[in-house]
C-alpha positions, 0 to 999 in steps of 0.5 A, a space after each residue: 648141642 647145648 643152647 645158649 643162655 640167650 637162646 633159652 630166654 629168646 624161647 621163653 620170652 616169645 608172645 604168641 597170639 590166639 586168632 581163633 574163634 573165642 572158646 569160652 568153656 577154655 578160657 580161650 578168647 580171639 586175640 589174647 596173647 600167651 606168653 609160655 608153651 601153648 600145648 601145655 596151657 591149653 593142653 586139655 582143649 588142644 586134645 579135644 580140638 587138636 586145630 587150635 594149635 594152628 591158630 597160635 601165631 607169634 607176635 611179630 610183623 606177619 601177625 597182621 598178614 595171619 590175621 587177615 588170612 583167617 577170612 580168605 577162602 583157601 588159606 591155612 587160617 581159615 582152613 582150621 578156622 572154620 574147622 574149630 569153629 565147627 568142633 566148637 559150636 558141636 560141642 
């Protein structure tokens, strides 16, 4: 089924945000904010730490909640939180 012209701009024009731990080797800091496909902007790190992709969140009103989520023991953002910053400081 083809997407309409309003979904296809919809797609394009989604702001995401980057709540993982800075990597500056990447160009990668907490809180930036993306506009464009993630996978293909940060394809090189993604490969090496294939966690990072998990921590891009959209820019909408769950973005707090996610936020906050990264310091609570047992939730997904802090799951791959903590595992970045393990594969970050490594290597």
């Amino acid at each position: 089924m083809a997407k309409t012209k309003q979904e296809q701009q919809e797609k394009k024009e989604t702001l995401k945000m980057y709540i993982g731990p800075s990597i500056e080797k990447a160009g990668l800091s907490n809180g930036c904010v993306i506009r464009g496909d993630e996978n293909k902007i940060y394809e090189k790190i993604i490969k090496e730490i294939p966690e990072l992709k998990n921590l891009f969140v959209n820019v909408d009103e769950s973005l707090a909640l996610r936020k906050k989520a990264i310091f609570e023991n047992g939730t997904n953002e802090n799951f791959y939180y903590e595992k970045v910053l393990e594969k970050k400081n490594r290597g």
